[in-house]
C-alpha positions in Angstrom: 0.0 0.0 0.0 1.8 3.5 -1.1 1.4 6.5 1.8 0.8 10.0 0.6 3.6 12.1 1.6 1.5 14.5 2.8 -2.9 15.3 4.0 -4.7 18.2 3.9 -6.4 19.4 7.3 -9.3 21.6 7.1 -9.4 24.5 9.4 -12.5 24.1 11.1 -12.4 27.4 13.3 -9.7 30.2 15.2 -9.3 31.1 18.8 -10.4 34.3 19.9 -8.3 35.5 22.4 -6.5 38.3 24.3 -3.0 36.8 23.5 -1.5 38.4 20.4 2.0 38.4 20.9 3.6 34.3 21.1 6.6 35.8 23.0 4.7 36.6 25.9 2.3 34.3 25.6 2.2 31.6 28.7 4.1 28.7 27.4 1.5 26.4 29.4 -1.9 26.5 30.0 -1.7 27.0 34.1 0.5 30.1 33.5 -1.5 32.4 33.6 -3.7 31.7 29.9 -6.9 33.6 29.7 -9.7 32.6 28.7 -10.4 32.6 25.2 -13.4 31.6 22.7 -12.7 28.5 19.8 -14.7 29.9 16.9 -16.2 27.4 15.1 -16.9 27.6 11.2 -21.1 27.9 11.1 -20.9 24.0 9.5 -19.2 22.7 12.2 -22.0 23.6 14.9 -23.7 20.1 14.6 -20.5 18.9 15.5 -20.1 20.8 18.8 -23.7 18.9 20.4 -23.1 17.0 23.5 -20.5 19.3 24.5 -21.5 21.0 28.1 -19.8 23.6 30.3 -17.5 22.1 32.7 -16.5 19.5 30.2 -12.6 18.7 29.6 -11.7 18.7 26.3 -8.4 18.8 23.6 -8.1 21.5 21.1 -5.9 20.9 18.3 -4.6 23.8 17.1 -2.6 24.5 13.6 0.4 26.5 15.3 0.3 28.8 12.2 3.5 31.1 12.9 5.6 28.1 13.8 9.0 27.6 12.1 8.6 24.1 10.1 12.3 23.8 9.2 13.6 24.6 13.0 14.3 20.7 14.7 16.6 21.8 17.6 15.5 24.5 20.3 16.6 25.7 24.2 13.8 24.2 25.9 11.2 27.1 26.8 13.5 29.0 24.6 16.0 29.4 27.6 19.4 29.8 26.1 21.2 28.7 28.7 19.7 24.7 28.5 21.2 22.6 25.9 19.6 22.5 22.4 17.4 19.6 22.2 15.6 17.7 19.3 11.8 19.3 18.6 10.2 16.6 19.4 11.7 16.0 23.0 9.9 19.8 23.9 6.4 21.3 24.0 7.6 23.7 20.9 5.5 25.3 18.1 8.9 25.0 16.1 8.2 21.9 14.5 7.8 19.7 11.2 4.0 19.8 11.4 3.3 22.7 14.1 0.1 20.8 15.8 -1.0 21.8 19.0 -2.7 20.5 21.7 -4.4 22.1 24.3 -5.9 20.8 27.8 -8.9 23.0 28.0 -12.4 23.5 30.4 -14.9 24.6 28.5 -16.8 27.6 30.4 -20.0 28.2 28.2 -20.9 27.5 24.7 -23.2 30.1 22.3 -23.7 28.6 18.9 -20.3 27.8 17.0 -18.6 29.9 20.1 -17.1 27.6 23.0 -15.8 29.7 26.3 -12.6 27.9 27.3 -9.9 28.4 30.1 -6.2 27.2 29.9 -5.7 28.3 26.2 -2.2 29.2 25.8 -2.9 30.2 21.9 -2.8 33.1 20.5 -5.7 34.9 18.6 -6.4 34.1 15.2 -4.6 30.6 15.9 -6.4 28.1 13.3 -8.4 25.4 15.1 -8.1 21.6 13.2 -9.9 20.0 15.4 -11.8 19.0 19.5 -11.8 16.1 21.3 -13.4 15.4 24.5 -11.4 14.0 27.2 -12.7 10.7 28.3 -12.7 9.3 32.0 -10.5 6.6 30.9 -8.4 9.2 29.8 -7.7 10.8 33.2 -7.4 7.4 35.3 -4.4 6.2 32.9 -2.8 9.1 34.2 
């Protein structure tokens, strides 16, 4: 079976959100992120039933000023740690700049979802929302 070198991910959404500047933007979510809105394209909102305030979910996030071609970084961008390989680091800086986001939703009106602990910054393309499942926390 022959693998295509490469998919294409529909942006479904952005994140609305007082972050506009990823240098001093948390680099976690319990550093202080604000909460934010995931704006949802209007044919997504069928998608978005079930989903309740309180919930726990997973945005991923296309991390759309990322640098592709960087594959060694300081760790939190700390010049003073070694350089280490992308993909041992929480970085945007990466081959396919996907990120992933532990969030509580607060409230949701229509294709607008209320979240805390978003660490993205606004306009930040949204590819995608998963909940997370109880089985998810006890593996932890």
């Amino acid at each position: 079976m022959e693998r295509a070198n490469s998919y294409e991910v529909k942006v479904i959404g952005s994140v609305e959100s007082s972050l506009t500047d990823p240098a001093s933007a948390p680099r976690q979510p319990d550093e202080g992120a604000p909460e934010a809105w995931l704006v949802f394209e209007p044919s997504i909102q069928d998608a978005l039933e079930g989903l309740q305030p309180g919930d726990k979910a997973i945005a991923l996030t296309w991390l759309h000023r990322a640098d592709r071609d960087l594959m060694r970084v300081h760790p939190r961008g700390d010049e003073s740690r070694p350089q280490q390989g992308v993909f041992s680091t929480r970085s945007p800086h990466r081959p396919n700049p996907i990120g992933l986001h532990s969030v509580e939703i607060v409230s949701i009106d229509g294709v607008r979802v209320r979240v805390r602990n978003l660490e993205a910054i606004d306009g930040t393309p949204i590819i995608d929302l998963k909940p997370v499942l109880s089985s998810d926390i006890e593996q932890r």
